[in-house]
PyMOL Python script that loads the backbone (N, CA, C, O; Angstrom):
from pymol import cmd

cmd.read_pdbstr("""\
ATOM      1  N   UNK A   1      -6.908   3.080  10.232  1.00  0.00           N
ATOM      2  CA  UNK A   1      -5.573   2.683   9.833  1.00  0.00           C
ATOM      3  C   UNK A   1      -4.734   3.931   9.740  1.00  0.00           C
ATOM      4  O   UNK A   1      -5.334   4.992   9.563  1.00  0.00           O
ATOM      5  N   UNK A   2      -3.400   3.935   9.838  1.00  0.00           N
ATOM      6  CA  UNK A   2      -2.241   4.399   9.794  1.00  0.00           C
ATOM      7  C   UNK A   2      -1.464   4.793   8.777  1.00  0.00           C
ATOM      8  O   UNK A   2      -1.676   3.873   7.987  1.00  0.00           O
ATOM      9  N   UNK A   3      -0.851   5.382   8.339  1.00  0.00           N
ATOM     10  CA  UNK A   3       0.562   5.488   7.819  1.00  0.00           C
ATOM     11  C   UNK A   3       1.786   5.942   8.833  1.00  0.00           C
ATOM     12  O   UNK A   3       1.823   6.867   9.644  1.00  0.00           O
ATOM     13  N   UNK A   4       2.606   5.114   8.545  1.00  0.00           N
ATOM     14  CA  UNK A   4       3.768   5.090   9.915  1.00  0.00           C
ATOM     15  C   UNK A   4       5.321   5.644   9.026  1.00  0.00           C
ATOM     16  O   UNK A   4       6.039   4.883   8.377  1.00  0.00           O
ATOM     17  N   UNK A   5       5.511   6.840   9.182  1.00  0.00           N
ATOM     18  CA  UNK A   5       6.652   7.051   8.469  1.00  0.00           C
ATOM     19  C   UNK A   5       8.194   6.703   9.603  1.00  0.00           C
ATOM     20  O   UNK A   5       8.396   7.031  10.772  1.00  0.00           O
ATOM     21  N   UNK A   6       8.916   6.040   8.772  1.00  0.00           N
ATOM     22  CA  UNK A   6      10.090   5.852   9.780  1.00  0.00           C
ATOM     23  C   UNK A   6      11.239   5.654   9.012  1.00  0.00           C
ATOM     24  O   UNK A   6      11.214   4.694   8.242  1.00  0.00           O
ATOM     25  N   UNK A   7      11.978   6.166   9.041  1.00  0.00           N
ATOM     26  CA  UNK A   7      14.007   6.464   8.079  1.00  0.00           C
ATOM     27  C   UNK A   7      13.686   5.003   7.539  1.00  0.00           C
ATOM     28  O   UNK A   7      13.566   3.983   8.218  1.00  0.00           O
ATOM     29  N   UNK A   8      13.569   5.146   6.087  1.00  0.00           N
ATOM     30  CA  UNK A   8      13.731   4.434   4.881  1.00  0.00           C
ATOM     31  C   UNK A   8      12.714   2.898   5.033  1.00  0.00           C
ATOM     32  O   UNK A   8      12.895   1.846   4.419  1.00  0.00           O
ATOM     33  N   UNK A   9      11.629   3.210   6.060  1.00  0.00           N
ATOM     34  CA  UNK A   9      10.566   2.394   6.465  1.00  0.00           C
ATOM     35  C   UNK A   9       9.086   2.692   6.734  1.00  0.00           C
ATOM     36  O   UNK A   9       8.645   3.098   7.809  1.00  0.00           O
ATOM     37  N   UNK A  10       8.227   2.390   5.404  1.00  0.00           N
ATOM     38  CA  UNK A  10       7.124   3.378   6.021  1.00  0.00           C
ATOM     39  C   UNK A  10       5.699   1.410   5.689  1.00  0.00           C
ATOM     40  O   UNK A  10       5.607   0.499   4.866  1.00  0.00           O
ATOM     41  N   UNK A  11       5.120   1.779   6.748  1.00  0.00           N
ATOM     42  CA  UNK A  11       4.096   0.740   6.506  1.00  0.00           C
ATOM     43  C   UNK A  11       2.514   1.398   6.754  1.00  0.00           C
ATOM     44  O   UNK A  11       2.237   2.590   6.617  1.00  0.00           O
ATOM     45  N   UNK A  12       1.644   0.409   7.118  1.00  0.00           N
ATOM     46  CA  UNK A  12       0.263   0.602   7.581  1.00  0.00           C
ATOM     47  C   UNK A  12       0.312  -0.027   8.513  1.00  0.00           C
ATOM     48  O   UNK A  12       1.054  -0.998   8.656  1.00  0.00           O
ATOM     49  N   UNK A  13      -0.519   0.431   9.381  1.00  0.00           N
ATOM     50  CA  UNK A  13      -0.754  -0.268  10.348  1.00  0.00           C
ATOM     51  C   UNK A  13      -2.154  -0.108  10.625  1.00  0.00           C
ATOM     52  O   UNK A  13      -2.780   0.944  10.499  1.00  0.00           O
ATOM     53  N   UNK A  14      -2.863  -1.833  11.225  1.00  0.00           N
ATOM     54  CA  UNK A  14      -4.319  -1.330  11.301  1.00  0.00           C
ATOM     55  C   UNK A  14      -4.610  -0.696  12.323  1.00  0.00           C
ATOM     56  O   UNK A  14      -3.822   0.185  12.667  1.00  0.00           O
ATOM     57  N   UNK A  15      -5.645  -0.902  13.011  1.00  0.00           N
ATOM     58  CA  UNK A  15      -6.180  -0.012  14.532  1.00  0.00           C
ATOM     59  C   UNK A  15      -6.633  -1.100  14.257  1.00  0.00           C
ATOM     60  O   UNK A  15      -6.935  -1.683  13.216  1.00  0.00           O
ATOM     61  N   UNK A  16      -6.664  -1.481  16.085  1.00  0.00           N
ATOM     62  CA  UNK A  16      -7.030  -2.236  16.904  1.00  0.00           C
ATOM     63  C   UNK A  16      -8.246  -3.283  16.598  1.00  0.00           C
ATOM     64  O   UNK A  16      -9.303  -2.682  16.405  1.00  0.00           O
ATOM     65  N   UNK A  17      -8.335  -4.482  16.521  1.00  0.00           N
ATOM     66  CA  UNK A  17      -9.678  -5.371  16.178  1.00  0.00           C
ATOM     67  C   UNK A  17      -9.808  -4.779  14.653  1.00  0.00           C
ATOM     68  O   UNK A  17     -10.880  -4.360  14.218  1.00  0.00           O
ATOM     69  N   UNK A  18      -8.662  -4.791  13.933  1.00  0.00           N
ATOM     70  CA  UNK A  18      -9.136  -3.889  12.702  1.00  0.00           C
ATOM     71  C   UNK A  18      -8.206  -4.859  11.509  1.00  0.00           C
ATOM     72  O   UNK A  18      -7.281  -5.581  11.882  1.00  0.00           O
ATOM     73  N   UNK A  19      -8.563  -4.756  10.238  1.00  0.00           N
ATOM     74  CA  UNK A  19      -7.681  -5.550   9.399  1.00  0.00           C
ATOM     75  C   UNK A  19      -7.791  -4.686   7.889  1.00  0.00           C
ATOM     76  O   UNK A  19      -8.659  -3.886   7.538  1.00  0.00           O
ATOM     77  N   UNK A  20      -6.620  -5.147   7.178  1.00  0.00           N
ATOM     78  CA  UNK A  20      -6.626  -4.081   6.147  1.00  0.00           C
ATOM     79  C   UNK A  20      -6.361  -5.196   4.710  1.00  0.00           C
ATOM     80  O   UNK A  20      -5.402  -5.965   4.652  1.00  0.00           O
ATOM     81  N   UNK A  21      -7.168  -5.103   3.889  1.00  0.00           N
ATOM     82  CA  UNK A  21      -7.457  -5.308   2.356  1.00  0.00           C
ATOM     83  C   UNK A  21      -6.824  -4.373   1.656  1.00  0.00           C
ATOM     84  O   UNK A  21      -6.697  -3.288   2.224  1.00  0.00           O
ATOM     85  N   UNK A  22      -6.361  -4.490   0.508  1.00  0.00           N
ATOM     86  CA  UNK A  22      -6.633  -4.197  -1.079  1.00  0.00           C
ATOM     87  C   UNK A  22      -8.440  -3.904  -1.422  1.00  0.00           C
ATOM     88  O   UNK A  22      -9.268  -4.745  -1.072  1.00  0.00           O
ATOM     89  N   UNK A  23      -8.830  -2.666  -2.106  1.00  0.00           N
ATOM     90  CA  UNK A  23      -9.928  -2.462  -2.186  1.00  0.00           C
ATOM     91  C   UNK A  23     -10.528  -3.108  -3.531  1.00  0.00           C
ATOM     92  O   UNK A  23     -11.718  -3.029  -3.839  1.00  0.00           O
ATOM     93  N   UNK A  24      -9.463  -3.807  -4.348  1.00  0.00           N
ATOM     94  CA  UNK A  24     -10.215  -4.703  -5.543  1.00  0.00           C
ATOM     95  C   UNK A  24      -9.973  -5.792  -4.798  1.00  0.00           C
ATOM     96  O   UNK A  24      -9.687  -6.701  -5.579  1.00  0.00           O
ATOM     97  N   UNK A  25      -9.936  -6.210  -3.557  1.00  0.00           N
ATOM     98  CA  UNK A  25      -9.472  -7.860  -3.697  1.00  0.00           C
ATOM     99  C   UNK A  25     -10.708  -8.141  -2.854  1.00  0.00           C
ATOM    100  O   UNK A  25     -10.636  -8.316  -1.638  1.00  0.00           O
ATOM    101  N   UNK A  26     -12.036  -8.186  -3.659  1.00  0.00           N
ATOM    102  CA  UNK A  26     -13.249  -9.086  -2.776  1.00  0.00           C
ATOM    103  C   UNK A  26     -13.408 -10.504  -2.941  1.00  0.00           C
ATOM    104  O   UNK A  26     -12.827 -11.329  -3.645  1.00  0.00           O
ATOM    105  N   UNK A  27     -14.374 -10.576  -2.084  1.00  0.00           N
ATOM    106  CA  UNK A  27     -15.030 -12.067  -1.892  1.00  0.00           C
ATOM    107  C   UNK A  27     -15.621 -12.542  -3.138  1.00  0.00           C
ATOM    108  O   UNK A  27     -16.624 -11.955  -3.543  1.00  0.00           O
ATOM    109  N   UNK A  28     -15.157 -13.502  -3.793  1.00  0.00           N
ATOM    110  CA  UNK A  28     -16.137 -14.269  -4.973  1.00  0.00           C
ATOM    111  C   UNK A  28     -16.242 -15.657  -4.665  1.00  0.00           C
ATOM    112  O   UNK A  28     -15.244 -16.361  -4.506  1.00  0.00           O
ATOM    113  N   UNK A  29     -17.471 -16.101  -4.570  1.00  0.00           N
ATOM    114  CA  UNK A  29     -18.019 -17.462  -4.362  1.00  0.00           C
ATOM    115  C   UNK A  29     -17.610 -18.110  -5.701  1.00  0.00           C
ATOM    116  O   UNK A  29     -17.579 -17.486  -6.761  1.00  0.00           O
ATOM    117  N   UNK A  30     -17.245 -19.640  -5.539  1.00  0.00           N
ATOM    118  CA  UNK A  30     -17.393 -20.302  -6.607  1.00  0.00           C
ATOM    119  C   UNK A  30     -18.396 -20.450  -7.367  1.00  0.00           C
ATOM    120  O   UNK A  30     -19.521 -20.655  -6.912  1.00  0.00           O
ATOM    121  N   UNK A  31     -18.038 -20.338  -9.117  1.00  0.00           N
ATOM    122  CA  UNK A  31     -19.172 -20.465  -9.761  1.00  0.00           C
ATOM    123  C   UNK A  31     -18.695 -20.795 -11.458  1.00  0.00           C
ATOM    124  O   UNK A  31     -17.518 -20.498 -11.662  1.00  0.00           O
ATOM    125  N   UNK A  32     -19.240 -21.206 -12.347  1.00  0.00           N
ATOM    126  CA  UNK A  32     -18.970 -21.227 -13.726  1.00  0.00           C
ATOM    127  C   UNK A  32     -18.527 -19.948 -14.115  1.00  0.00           C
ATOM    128  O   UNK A  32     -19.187 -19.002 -13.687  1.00  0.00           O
ATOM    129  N   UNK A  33     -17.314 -19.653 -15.008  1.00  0.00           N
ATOM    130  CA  UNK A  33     -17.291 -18.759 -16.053  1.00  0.00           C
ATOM    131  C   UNK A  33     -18.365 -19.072 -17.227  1.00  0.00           C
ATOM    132  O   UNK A  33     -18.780 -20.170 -17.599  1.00  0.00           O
ATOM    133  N   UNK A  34     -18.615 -18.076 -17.589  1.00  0.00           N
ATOM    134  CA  UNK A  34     -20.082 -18.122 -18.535  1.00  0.00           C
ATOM    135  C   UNK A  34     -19.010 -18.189 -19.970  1.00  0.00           C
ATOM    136  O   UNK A  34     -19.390 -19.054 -20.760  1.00  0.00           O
ATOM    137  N   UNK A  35     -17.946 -17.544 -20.353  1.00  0.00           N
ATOM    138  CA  UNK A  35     -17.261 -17.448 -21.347  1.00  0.00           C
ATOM    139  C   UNK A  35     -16.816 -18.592 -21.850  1.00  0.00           C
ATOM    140  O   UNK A  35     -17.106 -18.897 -23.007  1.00  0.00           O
ATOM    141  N   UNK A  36     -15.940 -19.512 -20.954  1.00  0.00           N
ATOM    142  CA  UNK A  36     -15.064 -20.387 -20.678  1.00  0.00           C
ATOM    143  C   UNK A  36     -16.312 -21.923 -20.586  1.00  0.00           C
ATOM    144  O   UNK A  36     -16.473 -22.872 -21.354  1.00  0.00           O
ATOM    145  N   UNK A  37     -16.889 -21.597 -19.464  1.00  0.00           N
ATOM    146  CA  UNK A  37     -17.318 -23.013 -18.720  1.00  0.00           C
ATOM    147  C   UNK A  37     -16.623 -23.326 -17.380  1.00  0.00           C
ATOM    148  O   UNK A  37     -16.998 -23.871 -16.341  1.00  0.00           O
ATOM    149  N   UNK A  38     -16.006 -23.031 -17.603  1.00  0.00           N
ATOM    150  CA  UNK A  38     -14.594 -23.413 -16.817  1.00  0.00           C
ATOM    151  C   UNK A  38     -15.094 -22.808 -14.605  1.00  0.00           C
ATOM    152  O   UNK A  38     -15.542 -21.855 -13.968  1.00  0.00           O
ATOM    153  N   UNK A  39     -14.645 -24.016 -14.436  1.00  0.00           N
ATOM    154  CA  UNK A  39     -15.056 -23.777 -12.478  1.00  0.00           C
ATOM    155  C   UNK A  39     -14.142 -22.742 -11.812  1.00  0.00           C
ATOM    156  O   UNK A  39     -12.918 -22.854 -11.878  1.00  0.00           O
ATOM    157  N   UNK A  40     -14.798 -21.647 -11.116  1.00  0.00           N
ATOM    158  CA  UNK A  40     -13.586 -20.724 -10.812  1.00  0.00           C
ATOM    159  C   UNK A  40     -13.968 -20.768  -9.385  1.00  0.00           C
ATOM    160  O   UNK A  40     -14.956 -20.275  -8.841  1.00  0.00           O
ATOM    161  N   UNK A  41     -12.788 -21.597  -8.778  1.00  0.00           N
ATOM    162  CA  UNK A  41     -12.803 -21.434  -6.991  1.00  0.00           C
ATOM    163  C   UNK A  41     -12.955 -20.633  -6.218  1.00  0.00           C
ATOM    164  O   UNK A  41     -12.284 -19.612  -6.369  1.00  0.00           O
ATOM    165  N   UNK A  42     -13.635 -20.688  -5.363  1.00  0.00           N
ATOM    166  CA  UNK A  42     -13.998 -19.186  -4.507  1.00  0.00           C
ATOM    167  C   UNK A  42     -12.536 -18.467  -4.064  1.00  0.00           C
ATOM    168  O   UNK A  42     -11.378 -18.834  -3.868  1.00  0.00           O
ATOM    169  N   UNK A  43     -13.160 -17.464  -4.037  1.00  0.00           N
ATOM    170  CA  UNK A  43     -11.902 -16.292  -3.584  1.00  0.00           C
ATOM    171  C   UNK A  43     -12.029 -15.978  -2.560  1.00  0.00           C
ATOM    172  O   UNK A  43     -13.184 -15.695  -2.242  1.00  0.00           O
ATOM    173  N   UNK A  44     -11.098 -15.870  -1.646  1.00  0.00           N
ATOM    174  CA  UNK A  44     -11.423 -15.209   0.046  1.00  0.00           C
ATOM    175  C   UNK A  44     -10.242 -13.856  -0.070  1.00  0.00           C
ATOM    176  O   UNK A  44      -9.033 -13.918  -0.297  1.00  0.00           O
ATOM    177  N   UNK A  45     -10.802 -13.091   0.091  1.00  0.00           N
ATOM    178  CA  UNK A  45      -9.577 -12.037  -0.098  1.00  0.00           C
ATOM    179  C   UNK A  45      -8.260 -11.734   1.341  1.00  0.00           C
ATOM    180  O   UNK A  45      -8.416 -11.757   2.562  1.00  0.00           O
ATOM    181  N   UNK A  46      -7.139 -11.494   0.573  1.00  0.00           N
ATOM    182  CA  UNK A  46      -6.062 -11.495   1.672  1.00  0.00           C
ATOM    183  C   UNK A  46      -6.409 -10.154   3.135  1.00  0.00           C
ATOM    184  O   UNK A  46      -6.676  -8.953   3.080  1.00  0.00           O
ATOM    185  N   UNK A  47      -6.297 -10.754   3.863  1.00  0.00           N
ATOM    186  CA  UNK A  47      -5.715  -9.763   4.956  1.00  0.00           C
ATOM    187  C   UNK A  47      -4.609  -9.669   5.628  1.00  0.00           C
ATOM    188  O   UNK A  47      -3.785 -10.581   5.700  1.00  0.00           O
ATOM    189  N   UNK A  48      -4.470  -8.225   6.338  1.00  0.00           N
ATOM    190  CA  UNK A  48      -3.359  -8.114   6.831  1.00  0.00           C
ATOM    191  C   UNK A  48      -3.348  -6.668   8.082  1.00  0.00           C
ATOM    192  O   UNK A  48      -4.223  -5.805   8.155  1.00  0.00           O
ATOM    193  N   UNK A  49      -2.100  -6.765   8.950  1.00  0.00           N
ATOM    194  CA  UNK A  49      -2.566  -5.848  10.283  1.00  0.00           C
ATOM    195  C   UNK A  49      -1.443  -4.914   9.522  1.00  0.00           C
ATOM    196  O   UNK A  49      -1.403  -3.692   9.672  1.00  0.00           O
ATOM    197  N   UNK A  50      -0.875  -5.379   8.997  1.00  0.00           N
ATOM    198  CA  UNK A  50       0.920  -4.843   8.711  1.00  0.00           C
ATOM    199  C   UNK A  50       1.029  -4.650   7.395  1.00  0.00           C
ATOM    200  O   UNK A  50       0.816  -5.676   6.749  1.00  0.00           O
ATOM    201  N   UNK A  51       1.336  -3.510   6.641  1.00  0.00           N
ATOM    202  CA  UNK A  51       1.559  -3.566   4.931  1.00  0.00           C
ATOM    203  C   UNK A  51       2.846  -2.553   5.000  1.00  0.00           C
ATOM    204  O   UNK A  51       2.823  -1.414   5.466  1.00  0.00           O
ATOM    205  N   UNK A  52       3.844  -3.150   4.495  1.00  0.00           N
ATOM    206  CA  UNK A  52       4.983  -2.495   4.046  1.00  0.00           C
ATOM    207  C   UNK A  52       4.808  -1.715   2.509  1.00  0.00           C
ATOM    208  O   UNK A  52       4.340  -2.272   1.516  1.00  0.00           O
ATOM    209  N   UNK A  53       5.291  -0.317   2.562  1.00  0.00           N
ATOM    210  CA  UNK A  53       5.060   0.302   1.685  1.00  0.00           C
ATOM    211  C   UNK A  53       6.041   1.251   0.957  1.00  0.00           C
ATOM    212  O   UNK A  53       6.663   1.928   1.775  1.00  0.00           O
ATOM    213  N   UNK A  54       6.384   1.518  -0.376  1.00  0.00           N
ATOM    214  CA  UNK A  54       7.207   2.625  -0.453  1.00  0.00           C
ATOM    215  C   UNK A  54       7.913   3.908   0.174  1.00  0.00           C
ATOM    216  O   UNK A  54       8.996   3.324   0.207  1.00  0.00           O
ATOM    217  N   UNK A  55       8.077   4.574   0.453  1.00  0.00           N
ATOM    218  CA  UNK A  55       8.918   5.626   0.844  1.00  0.00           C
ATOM    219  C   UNK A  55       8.037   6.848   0.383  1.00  0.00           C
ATOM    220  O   UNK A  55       7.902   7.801   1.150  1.00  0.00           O
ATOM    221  N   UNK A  56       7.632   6.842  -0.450  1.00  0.00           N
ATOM    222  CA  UNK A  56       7.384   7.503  -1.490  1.00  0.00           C
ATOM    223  C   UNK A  56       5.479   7.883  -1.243  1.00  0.00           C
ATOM    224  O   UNK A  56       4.751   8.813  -1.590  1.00  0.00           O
ATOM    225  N   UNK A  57       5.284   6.663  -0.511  1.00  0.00           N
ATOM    226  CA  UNK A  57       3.415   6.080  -0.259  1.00  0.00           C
ATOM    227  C   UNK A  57       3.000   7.561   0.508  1.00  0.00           C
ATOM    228  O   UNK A  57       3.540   8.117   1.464  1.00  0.00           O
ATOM    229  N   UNK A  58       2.000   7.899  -0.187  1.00  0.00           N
ATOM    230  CA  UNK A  58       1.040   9.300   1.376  1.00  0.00           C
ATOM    231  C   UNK A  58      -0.165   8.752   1.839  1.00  0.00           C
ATOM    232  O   UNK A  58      -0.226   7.539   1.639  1.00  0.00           O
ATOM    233  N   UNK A  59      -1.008   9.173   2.314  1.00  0.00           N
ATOM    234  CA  UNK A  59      -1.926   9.137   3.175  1.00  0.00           C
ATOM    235  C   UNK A  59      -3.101   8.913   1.810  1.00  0.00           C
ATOM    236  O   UNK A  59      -3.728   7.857   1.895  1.00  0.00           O
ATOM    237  N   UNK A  60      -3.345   9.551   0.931  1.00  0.00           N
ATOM    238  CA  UNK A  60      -3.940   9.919  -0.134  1.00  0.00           C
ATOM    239  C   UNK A  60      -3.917   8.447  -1.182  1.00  0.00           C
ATOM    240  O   UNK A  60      -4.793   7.821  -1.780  1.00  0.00           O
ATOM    241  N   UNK A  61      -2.360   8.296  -1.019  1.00  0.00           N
ATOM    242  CA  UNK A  61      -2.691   6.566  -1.808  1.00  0.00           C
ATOM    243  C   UNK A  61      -3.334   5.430  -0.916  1.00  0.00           C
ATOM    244  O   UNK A  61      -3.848   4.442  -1.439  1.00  0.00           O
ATOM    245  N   UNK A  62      -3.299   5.556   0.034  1.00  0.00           N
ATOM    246  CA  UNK A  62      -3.443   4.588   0.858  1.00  0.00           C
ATOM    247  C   UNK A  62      -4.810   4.706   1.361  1.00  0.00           C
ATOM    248  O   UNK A  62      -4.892   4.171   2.467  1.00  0.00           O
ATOM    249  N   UNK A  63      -5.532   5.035   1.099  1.00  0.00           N
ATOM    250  CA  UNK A  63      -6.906   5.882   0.903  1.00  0.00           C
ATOM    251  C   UNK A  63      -7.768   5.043   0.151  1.00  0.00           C
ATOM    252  O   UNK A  63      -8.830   4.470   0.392  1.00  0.00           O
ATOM    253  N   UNK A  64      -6.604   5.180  -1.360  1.00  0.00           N
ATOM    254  CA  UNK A  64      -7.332   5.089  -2.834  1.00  0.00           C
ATOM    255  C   UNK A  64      -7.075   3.279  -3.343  1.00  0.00           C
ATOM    256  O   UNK A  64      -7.620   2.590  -4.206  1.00  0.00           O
ATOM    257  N   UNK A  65      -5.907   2.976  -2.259  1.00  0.00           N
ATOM    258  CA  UNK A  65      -5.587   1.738  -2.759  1.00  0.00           C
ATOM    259  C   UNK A  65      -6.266   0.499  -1.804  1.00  0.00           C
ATOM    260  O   UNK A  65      -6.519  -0.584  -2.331  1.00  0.00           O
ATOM    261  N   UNK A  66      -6.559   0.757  -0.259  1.00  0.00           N
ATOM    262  CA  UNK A  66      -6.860  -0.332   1.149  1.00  0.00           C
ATOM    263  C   UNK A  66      -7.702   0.242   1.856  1.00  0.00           C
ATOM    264  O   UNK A  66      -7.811   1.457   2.017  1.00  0.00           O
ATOM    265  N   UNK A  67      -8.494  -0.794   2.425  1.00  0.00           N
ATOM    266  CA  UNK A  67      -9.491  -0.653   2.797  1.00  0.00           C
ATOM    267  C   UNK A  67      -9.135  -1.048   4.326  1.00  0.00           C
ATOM    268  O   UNK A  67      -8.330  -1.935   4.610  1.00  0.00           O
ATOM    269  N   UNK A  68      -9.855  -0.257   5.289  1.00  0.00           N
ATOM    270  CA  UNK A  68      -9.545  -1.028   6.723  1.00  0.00           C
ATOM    271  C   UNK A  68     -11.068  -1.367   7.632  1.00  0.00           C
ATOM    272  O   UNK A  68     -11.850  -0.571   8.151  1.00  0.00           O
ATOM    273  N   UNK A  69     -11.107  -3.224   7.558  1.00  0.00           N
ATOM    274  CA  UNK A  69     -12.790  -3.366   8.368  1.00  0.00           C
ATOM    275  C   UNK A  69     -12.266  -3.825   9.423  1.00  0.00           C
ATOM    276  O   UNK A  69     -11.075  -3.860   9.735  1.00  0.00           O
ATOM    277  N   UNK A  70     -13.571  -4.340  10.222  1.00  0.00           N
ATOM    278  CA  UNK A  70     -13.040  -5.234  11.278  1.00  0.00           C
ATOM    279  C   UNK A  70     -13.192  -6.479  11.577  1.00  0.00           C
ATOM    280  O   UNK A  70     -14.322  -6.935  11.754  1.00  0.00           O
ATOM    281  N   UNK A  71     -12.458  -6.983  11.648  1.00  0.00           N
ATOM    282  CA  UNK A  71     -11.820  -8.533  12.440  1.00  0.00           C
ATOM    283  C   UNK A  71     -13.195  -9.363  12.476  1.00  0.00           C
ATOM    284  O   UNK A  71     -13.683  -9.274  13.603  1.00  0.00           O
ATOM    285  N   UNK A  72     -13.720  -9.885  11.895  1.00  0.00           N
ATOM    286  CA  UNK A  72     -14.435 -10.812  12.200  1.00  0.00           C
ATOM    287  C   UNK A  72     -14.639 -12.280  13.157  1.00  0.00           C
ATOM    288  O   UNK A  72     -14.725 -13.388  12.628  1.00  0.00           O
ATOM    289  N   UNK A  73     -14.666 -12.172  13.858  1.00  0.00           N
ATOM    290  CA  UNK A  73     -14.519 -13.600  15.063  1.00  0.00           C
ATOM    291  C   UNK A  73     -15.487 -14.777  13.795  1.00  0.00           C
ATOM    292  O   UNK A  73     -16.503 -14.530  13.145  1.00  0.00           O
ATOM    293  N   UNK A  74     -14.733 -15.901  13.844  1.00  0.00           N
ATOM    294  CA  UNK A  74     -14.750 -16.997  13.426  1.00  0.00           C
ATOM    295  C   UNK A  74     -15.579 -18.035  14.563  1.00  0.00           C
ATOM    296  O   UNK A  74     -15.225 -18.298  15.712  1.00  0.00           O
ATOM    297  N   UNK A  75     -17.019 -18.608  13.690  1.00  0.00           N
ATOM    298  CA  UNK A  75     -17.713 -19.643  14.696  1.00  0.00           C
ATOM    299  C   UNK A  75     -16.994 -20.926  14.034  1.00  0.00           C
ATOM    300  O   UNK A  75     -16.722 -21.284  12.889  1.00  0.00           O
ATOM    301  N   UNK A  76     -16.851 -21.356  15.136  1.00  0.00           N
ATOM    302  CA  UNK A  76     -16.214 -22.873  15.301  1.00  0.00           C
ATOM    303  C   UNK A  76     -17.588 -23.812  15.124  1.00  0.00           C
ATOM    304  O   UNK A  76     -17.511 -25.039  15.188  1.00  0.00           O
TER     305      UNK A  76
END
""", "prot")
cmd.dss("prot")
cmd.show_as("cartoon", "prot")
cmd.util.cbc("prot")
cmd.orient("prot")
C-alpha cells in the first residue's frame, strides 16, 4: 500500500489484488457474551482499495493504524 500525497488530498491506495483494513477491525464469529448472555453477531471486518486521509497523515501512521492483505477470491 501507498500514501498518495496530492494539494489538499492525500489517501491510500492498495497495490494490486490487494485490500486494506483497520488493524483492530478483525474477524469475530458469533458467539455468547459471557458477561451479558447476550448473542453477539459475527463480525466481518470492513475493506477497502481507497482510504481518504488527513493532510496531516505520514507513512508512519498508516503503518501503525492499516493493514494491507490480499483479495481473497470468493467460492460460489
Amino acid at each position: 500500500m501507498k500514501l498518495i500525497k496530492e494539494e489538499k488530498l492525500y489517501k491510500i491506495v492498495a497495490e494490486e489484488n490487494k485490500q486494506i483494513r483497520d488493524k483492530n477491525d478483525i474477524y469475530e464469529p458469533e458467539h455468547i457474551d459471557e458477561e451479558t448472555g447476550e448473542l453477539i453477531p459475527e463480525h466481518i471486518p470492513y475493506y477497502s482499495t481507497i482510504i481518504y486521509v488527513p493532510t496531516n497523515f505520514t507513512e508512519e501512521l498508516m503503518n501503525e493504524l492499516y493493514v494491507e492483505e490480499d483479495i481473497e477470491e470468493k467460492e460460489e
